[in-house]
N, C-alpha and C positions, 0 to 999 in steps of 0.2 A: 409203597412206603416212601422211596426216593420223591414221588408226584406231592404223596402229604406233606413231604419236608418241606418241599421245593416251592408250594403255596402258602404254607405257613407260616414263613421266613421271607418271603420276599411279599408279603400283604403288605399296601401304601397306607395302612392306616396304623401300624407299628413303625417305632422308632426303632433307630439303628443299635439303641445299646438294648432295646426287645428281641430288635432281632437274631443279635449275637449271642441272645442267653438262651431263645428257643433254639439256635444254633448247637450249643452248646451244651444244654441240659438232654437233649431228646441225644446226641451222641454218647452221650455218657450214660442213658439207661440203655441204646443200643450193644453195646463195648461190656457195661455189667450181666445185660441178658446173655451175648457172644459168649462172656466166661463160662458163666453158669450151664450153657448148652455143654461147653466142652467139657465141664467138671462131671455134669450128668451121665456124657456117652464115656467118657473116658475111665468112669469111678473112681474120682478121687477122695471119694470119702463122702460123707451122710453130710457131716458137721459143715465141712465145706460150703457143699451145694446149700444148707438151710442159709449159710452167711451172705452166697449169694443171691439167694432170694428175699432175703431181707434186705442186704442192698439194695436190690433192683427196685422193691417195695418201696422204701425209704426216697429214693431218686424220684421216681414217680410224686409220691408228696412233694415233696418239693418243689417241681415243677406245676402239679396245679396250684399249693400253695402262691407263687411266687406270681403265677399270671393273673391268679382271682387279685391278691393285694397289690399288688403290679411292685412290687418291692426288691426290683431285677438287680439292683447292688446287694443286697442283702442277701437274696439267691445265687448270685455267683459268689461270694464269700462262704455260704454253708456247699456249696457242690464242692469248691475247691478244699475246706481247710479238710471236709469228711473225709474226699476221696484221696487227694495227695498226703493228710496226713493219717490217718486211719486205715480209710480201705485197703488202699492200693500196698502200704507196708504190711496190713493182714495177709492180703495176699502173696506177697512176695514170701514169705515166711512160710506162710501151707501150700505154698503151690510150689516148693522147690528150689528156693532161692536164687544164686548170683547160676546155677546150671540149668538152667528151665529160661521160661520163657517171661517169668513174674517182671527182671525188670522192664522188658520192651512197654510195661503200663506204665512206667515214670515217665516215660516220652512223652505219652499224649495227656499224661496231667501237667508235664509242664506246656504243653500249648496251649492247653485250656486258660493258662497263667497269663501266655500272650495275650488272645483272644479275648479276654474279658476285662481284664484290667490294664489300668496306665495311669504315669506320675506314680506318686508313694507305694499305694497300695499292690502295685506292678512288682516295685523290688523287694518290696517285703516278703512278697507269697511265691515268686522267683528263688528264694534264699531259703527263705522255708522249703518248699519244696525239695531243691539240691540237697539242704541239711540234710532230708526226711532217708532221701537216697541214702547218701554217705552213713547217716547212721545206721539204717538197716545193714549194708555190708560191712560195718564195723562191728555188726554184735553178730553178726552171722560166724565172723573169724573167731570173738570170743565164746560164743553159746551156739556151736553148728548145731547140738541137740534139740537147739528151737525150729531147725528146720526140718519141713517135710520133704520127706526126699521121694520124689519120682520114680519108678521103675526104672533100672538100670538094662532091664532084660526087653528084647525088641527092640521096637522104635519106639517105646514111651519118652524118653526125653528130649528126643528130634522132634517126634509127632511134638509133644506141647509147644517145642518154641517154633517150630514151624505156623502150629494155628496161629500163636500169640503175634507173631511178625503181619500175616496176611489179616489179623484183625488190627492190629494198630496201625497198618500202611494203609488197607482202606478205610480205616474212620479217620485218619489224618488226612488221607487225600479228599474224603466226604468232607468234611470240615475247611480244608482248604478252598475245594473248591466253589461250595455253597456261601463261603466270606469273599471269593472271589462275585460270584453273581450278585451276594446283597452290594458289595460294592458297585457294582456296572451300574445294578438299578438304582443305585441312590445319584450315581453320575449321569445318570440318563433322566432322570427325572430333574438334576440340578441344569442339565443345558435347557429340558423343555421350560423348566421355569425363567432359567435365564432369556431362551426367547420369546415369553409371555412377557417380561419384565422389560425385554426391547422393545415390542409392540406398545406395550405401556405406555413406552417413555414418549414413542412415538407417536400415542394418540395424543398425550399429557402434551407436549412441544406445539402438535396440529389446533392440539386445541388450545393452548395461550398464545398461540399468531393469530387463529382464527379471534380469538375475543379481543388482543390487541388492537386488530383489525378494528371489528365491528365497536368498541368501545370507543373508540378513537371520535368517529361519526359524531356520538352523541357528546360527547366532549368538548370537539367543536365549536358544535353549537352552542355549548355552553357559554363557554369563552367568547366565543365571536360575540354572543347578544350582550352578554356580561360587559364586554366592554363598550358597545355600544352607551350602555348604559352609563360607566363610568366618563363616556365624554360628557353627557350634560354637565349642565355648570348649574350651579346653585341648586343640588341635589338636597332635599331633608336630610338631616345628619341621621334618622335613626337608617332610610334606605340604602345611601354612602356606606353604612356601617353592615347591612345587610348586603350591599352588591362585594366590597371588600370581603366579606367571609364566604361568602360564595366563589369566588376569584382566588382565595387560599385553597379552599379544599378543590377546587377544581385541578390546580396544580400539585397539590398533594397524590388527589388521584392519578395524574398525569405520569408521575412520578413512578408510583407504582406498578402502572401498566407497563413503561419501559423495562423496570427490575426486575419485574417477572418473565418480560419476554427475553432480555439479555440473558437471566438465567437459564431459559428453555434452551436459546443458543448455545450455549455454553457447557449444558449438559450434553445435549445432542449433539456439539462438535459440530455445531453450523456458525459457531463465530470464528471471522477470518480477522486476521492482522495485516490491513492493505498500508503497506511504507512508501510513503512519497516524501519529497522534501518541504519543506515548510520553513516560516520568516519567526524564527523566538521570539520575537521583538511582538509582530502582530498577533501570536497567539496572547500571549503574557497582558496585551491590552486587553482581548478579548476573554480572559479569566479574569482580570481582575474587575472591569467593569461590572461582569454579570452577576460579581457576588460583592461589587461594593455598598449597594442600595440593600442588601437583605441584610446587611451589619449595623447600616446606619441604622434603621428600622429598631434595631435593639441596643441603639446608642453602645454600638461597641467601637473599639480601636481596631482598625485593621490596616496595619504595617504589611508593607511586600519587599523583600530583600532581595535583591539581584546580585550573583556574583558577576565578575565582569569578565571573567575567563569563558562562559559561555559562548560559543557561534553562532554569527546570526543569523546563522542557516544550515537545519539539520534537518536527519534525512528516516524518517518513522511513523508508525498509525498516530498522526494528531489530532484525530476525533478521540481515539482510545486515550490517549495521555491527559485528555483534556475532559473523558468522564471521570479517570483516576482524581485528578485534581479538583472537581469540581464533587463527587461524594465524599472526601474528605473534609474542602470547604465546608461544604451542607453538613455534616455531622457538628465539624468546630462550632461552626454558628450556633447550629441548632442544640447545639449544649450548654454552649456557653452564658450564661445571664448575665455577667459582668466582668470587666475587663477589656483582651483582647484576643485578635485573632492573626496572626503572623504566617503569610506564606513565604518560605525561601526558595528560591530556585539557586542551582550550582552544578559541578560537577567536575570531572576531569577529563583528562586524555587519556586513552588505554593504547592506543595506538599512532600511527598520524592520520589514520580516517578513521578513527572508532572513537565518540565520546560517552563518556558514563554519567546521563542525565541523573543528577540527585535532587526530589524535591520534598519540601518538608512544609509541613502547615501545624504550628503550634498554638492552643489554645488555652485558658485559664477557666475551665470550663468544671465539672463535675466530676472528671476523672474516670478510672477503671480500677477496680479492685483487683489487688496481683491475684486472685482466685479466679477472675473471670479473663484477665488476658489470653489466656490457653487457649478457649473458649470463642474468641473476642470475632475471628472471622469465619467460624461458620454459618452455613446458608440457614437462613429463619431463625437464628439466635439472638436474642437481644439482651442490653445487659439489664433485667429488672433491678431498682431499689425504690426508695423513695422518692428519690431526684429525675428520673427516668419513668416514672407511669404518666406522669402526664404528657409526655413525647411523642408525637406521630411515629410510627415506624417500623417497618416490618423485620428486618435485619437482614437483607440484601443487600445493602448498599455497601457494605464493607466485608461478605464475602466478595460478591461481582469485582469489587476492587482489586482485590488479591488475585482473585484467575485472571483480570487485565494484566496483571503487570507480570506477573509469571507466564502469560501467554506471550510477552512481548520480550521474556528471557531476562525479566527481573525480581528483584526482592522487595518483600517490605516489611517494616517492624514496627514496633510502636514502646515509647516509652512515656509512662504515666502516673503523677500520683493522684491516689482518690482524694477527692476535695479538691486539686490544686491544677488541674491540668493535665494536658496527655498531649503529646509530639507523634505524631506518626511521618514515614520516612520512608521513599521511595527511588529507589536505584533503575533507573532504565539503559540497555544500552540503546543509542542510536549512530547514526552514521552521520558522519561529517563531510558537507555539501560545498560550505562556505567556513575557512575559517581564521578569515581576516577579517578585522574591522572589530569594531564592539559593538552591542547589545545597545539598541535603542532605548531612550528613557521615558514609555509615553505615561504623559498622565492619567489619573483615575479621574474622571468626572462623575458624576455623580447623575443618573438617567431617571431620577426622578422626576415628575414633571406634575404639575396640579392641572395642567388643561392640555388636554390634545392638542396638537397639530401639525395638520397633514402636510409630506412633504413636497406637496407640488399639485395644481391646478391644471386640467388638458380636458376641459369642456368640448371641445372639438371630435376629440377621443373616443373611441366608437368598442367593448371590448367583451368577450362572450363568454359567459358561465357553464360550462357544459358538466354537468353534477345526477344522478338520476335518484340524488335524496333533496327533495325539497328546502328542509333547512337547512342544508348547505347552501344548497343557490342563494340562499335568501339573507343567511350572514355573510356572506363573500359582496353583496350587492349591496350591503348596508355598511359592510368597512370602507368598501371603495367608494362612498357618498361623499365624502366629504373632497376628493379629488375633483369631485364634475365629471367623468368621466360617460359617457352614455353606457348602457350596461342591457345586456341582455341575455337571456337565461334559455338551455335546451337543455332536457328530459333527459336525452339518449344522446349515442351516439348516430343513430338514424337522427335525428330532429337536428344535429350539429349540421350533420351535410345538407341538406334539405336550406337552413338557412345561410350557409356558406355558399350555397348554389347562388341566393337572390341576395346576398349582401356584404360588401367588404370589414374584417374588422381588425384593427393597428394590433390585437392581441386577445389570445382566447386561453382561459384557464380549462383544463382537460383533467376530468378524473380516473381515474385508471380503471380500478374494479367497478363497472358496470354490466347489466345484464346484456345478453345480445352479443351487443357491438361493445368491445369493452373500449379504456381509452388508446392504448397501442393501435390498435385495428383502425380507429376512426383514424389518427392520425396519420396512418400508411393508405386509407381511403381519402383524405383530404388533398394528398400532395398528387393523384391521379383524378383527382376528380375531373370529369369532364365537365368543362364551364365552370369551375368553380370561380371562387372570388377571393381565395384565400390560399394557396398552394403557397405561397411564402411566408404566410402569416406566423411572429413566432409564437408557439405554444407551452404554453409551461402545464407541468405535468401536478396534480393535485390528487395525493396521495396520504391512505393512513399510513405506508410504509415507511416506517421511522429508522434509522440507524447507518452506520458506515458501508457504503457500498451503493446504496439506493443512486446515490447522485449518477454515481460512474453509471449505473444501468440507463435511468431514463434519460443521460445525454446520448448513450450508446442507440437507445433507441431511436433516438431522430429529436425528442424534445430539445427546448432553446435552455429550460432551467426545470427546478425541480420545487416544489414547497407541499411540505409536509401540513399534515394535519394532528393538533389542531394548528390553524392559521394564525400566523401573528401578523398583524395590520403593517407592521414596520418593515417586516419584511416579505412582504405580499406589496407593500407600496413601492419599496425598491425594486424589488422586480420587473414590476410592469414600466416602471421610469428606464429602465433598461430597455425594455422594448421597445417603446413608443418611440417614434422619430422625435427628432430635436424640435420641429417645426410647430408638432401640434401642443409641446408642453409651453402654457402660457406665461407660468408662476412657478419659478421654486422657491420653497421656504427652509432658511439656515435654523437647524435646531438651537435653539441656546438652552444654557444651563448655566444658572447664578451660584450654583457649588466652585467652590475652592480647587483649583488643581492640586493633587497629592504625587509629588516625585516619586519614582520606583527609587526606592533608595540599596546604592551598592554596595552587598557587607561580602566577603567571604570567611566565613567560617574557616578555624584551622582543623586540620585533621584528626588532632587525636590532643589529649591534655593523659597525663599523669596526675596519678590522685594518689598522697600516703593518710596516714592517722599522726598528729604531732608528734609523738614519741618515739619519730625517725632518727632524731638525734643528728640533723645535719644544719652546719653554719647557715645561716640565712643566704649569703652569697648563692652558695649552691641551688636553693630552691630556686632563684633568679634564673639563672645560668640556665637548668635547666626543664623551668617554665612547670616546675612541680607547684600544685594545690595541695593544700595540707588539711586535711579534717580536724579539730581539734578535739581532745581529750579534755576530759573535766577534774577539777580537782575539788573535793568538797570537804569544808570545815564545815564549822558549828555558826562560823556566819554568813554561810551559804555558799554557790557553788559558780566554779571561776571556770572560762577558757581558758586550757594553758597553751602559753605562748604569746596571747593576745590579753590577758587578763593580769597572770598571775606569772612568774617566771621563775626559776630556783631562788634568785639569793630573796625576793622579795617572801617566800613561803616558808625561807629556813628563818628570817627574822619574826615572822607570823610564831613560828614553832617555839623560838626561844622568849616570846613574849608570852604566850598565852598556857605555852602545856595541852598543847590539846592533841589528846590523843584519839581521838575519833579522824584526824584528816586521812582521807583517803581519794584512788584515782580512778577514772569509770568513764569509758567510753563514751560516744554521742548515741543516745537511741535510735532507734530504727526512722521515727519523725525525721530528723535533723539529717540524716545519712539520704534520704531521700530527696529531702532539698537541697541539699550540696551537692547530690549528682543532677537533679534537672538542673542546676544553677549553671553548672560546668557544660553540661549540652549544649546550653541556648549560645556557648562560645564554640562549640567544637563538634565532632562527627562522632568523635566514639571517647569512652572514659577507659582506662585501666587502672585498676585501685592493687594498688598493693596494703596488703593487710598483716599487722603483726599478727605472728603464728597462732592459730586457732587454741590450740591449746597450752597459751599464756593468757590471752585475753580474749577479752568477747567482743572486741571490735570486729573481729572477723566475721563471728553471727548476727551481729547485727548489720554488716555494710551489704553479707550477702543476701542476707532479708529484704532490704532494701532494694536491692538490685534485681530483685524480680521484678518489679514494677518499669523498668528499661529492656530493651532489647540492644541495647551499645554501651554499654556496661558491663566490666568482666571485671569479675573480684578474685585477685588474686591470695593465696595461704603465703607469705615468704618464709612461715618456717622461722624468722628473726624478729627480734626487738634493736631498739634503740639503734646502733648509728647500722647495725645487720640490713635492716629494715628498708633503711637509707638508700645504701649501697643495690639493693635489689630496686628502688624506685629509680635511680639514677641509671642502671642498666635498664629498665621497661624505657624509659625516655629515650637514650642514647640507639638503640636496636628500631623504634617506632621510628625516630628522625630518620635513619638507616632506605626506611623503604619498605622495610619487614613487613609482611602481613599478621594483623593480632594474633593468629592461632601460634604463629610459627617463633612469634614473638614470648609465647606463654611457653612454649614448648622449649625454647632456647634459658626463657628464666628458670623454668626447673633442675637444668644442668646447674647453672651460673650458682642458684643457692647453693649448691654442696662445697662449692669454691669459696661460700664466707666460713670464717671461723670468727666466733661471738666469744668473748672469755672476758669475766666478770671477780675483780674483787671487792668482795664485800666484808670490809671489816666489823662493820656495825651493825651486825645481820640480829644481832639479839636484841639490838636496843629501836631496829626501824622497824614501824606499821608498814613492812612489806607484806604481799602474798605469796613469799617463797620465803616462809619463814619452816622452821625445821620443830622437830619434837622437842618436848622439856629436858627430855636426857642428855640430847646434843647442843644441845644450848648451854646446858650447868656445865658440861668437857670442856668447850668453846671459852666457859670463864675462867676456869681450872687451869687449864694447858695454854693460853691464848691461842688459839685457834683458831685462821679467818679461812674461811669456805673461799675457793676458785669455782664460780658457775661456766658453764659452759654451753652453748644449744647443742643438744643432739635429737635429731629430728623430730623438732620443733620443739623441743621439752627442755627446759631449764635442771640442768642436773647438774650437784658438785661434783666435780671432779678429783679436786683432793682436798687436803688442809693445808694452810702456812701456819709455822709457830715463829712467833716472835714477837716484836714491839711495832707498834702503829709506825715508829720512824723506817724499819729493816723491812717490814711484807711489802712493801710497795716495790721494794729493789729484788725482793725474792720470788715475787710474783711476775714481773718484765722478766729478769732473767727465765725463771722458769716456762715462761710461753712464745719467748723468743730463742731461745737456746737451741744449736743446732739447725737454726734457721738463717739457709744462705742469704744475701741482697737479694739473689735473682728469682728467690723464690716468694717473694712477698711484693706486690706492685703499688697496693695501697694501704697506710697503715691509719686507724684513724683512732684517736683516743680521745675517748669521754669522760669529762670530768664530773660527776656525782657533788656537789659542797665542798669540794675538796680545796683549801688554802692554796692563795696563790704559791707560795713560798713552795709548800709541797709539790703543783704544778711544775715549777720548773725542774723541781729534782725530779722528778718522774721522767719530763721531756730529755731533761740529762742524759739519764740512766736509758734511755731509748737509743738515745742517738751513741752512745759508748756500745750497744750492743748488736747495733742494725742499720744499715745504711740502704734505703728503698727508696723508691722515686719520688713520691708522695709520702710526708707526714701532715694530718689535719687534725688539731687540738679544737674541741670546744664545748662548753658548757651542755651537759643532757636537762632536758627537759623536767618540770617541776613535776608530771607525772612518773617519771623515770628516776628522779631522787625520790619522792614519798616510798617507793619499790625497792631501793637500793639502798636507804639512809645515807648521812653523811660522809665522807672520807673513802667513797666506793669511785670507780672508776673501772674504766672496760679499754681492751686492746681486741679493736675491729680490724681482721684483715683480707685483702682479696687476695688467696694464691693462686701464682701461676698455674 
């Protein structure tokens, strides 16, 4: 029986929640048979033993039931609700109740509860079940006549609970322990998979180096003949236009072979981050050159911003920083149709040898949808739309990015809107080499050139192809034609020494993977040759091996230099000018280029700007002061709709009111469009935005900035919980805390304290007659005309609520309302007091300011006009007392 279960339950072609219910079900007709045996020998009655053979009957369906329709949730639900709610209290009840052995069967119906279910339907039949208990010994106390009572003579009632124990402790411990084995096998089977799934990755890695490899060869050639081709001069435009398209997708492809083998890397933990020092100055020429000709080509602007805090010598993988930057670039470009494309470089100091490379490449391009950001850098994901099918691209290029720079113990984010552009933004730390001096300014020139030409003449020059694929020798010996160089070509590494034996040559290009004799070996045979003719000859190594590390090897190995395949002519021609003696080069030729020099021009970006909504309610001064950007709020009549602050201002929209009657004016946020462009507007000045926002639940500025703000990854929309000068005061601490030093999180975390220290209080006399949204019921409005009654508002977490009533005259509430929110309130306990005039007469103003300064002496008082959205809300003759307590 144990051998059936033990097969049955642990077969690999059943699932784990199959196996828990043949688990499960075959213990439960074992446990109902158990009963039924001891009911039979024991005699406890006819009726009994029939209930428990129809049990056991009924359990049996159900499990072929349940395996024929494989319907294993719906089978554990009918085992459980029959047996814990049904059987097991029949039982309990004729077999003796709480003095027998009936409950020890609640035990193993509540594991069954375990064992089969989780989440909801776990606590539900857990509860149930306990109920099922409690209630049976609840009615046993009231109705013991329901229970069968057991022989009290002998050992009938020891015998029953005795059997019942040794039957529930071995079907618990069957059950425990056959969930312990389905488990082993399930983890036994997840490691063998796991190392099938290594092996995988293993072959999958061997084999994108090996095709790397071998793909490389015929690419080559490509390229090498390709360009041959494009040296003739007075090519047919339509072949020009055929060698060019050929010449793109070759480097397309090129492209790809690298991204997939980085990634193989990368997966497999065979890419290393090698940190040497390097010159910022010569890298920054060397990026931007290389993607200045692929902007021009699309007639775009491509600006490079330099901060000048940079060193000009830092110390990190700059092959790796310079893939980072260069599949960013290629993205920008290649999204962009029109416009520009802007790389920044910057950064700081984190230590006196640690600086915090930031680089940022913004483009005006096609954008990313805040739905696909999430999304935006996993590996083989692209973002399909319309704008984007006609794009080459596999969507490598910007996961690979991200494990670069996380590899190298950085971050990166991107902020974007669709249609309009997208910023991506990369933090590296590096170490600091050098960091005196400033940052080189080299120009961008432009390496386009409509005719070849070679950079130097050594007819004299004698120099050996050693390759064992024919069309390699054969473009290697047709690039270097145009030098004069004499040229000669060996098969093997056998046929290398063979002719090194009978002839000297100033330089031999060496391939590495060869049959035989590969190129390492020939080279370490070369320098022992007996007679040879070449033992000092330098040899530069020619290899498909592409990436960071390759150089360090084949100089280690004894080679003079290193060149990758495929070959570029320009640098396969410097090369060998490096080698050759001075003697035998006849001609050098200066490249010129009739392009424009473009200065690297020096911005630095500041760190962080503050962002509110107009209806902060603070003096202009202060937004100066303290470098706040203000969103505007809209105000809209019947002849259309105004920025306020910039458009439209109180007193010019209360003379609108009293000319026209119009009672449609109302105020309404910037939509989500406009919130998006005033936070990319404010990046392209700064590193990071913090938005304060009036309280979610007054306005909907809040929903729409934070809408917006998905589309950035340095953009933090903050709730303040306030309006009008509340608002203010919260934007004025985000600023003051940022200057500080603070870091943003710590920054948000500090304004959450700081709001509960404003108090917002609002009189609104005119609360019946203003197109406010905090206007009150018909009931309270007719009292309010009755009794004069002006409403005190107040914020209380985040909710605009009255507080009390004033009765009196428009002249007395102004002086009953200061006294009443000032009252009781030391100088030292208020630090800044700021009061907002609503329409309110000048004349009235000063009595108001009077009556303040008769009841309160604080450090700060600041009086000034709220905004025309913030009267439309409040009506006329309203005013508020803002303050920040100690």
């Amino acid at each position: 029986m144990l051998k059936f279960i033990h097969k049955l339950t642990l077969a690999h072609n059943k699932s784990l929640s199959e196996k828990r219910f043949l688990l499960a079900g075959i213990v439960t007709c074992v446990a109902v048979f158990s009963v039924l045996m001891n009911a039979i020998f024991s005699q406890q009655g006819l009726l009994f033993s029939v209930m428990l053979g129809a049990t056991f009957a009924f359990m049996i369906g159900v499990l072929v039931f349940t395996l024929r329709s494989k319907k294993f949730m719906l089978g554990s639900i009918i085992i459980v609700c029959v047996g814990n709610l049904v059987v097991i209290p029949v039982f309990y009840f004729m077999g003796g109740g709480i003095y027998s052995g009936a409950p020890l069967w609640y035990v193993i119906g509540i594991v069954f509860v375990f064992v089969l279910f989780s989440g909801p339907l776990f606590w539900l039949f857990l509860l149930l079940s306990l109920g099922a208990f409690a209630l049976s010994t609840y009615m046993e106390q009231i109705h013991p006549e329901w229970v069968t009572k057991i022989s009290q003579e002998g050992y009938g009632i020891y015998l029953d609970s005795y059997i019942a124990m040794v039957c529930v402790s071995l079907l618990c411990g069957i059950l425990f322990k056959f969930q312990d084995l389905i488990l082993r096998d399930e983890i036994r089977r997840a490691e063998l998979q796991s190392h099938e799934i290594e092996g995988l990755n293993k072959t999958q890695n061997n084999f994108f180096s090996s095709m790397s490899h071998e793909i490389r060869t015929p690419i080559s050639t490509i390229i090498g003949l390709n360009e041959m081709t494009l040296r003739e001069k007075n090519l047919p435009p339509e072949i020009l236009e055929n060698t060019l398209n050929i010449q793109n997708a070759s480097k397309m492809l090129l492209t790809l072979i690298n991204d997939l083998l980085d990634m193989s890397k990368i997966q497999s933990g065979k890419m290393e981050i090698l940190s040497a020092k390097y010159d910022t100055s010569r890298m920054l020429s060397e990026l931007t050159n290389f993607h200045w000709d692929r902007a021009m080509e699309k007639n775009l602007s491509f600006d490079i911003q330099v901060d000048e805090n940079i060193p000009p010598m830092l110390s990190g993988d700059e092959t790796r920083i310079k893939q980072v930057v260069t599949n960013l670039l290629t993205n920008a470009i290649k999204y962009t149709k029109e416009g520009s494309v802007i790389l920044r470089f910057g950064g700081e100091k984190t230590s006196p040898d640690s600086f915090l490379l930031r680089i940022e490449v913004q483009d005006t391009g096609i954008g990313i949808r805040k739905e696909d950001i999430a999304s935006l850098f996993d590996p083989f994901r692209r973002v399909e739309d319309s704008n984007t099918k006609n794009i080459e691209g596999t969507g490598l290029g910007l996961s690979i990015t991200k494990q670069l720079v996380e590899m190298m113990g950085g971050t990166i984010s991107v902020d974007s809107i669709y249609t309009k552009g997208s910023t991506f933004r990369a933090e590296i730390p590096q170490k600091i080499i050098q960091s005196s001096g400033t940052i080189r300014k080299p120009g961008l020139m432009s390496r386009r050139q409509p005719d070849y030409q070679q950079s130097f003449e050594a007819p004299r020059a004698s120099v050996l192809i050693v390759d064992d694929n024919e069309m390699n020798r054969i473009v290697c010996r047709k690039l270097l034609r145009a030098t004069k160089v004499q040229v000669d070509m060996a098969a093997s590494g056998r046929e290398c020494l063979e002719k090194t034996r009978e002839k000297h040559y100033d330089a031999i290009f060496m391939d590495h993977e060869m049959p035989q004799m590969d190129g390492i070996e020939t080279l370490h045979s070369l320098w022992q040759q007996p007679g040879g003719l070449c033992r000092e000859t330098p040899v530069i190594a020619l290899t498909a091996n592409a990436g960071a590390g390759w150089d360090t090897f084949y100089l280690e190995q004894g080679f003079s230099a290193y060149l990758s395949k495929p070959i570029h002519s320009s640098r396969m021609e410097a090369l060998l000018l490096a080698c050759l003696p001075p003697d035998l080069v006849e001609q050098r030729f200066i490249q010129k280029d009739a392009s424009t020099p473009h200065l690297i021009e020096t911005v630095s970006k500041r760190p962080f700007v503050v962002t509110t909504d107009s209806i902060a309610d603070l003096p202009e001064y202060l937004y100066r002061n303290h470098e706040i950007q203000v969103m505007p709020y809209y105000v809209i009549t019947k002849q259309g709709r105004y920025r306020d602050m910039k458009e439209i201002d109180t007193n010019s929209l209360r003379q609108y009111l009293t000319d026209t009657e119009d009672t449609s004016v109302h105020s309404s946020p910037a939509p989500v469009e406009e919130y998006e462009s005033f936070f990319g507007n404010a990046l392209t000045e700064c590193k990071l935005v913090l938005h304060l926002s009036s309280s979610r639940f007054i306005s909907d500025a809040y929903n729409n900035a934070v809408e917006a703000a998905k589309s950035f990854d340095n953009v933090h929309v903050i709730d303040s919980g306030h309006i009008s000068s509340g608002l203010g005061m919260m934007a004025i601490r985000g600023a003051e805390l940022l200057r500080s030093g603070m870091r943003p999180e710590d920054v948000m975390a500090e304004l959450e304290k700081y709001q509960k220290r404003i108090h917002s209080n609002f009189l609104v006399p005119a609360l019946h007659q203003s197109n406010t949204k905090y206007q009150t019921g018909f009931l309270t409005k007719f009292l309010m005309n009755v009794f004069n009654l002006e409403p005190v508002f107040v914020t209380r977490n985040g909710r605009l609520v009255i507080r009390q009533y004033i009765t009196g005259y428009v002249r007395s509430t102004p002086e009953q309302f200061v006294r009443f929110i000032l009252k009781n309130k030391k100088d030292s306990q208020i630090k800044r007091l700021y009061v907002t005039f609503s329409g309110c007469p000048v004349e009235d103003q000063e009595h108001i300011l009077n009556e303040i300064q008769q009841q309160l002496h604080c450090d700060e008082v600041i009086a000034q006009r709220s905004s025309a959205s913030t009267f439309i809300n409040c009506g006329p003759n309203a005013f508020g007392l803002i303050y920040e307590e100690n």
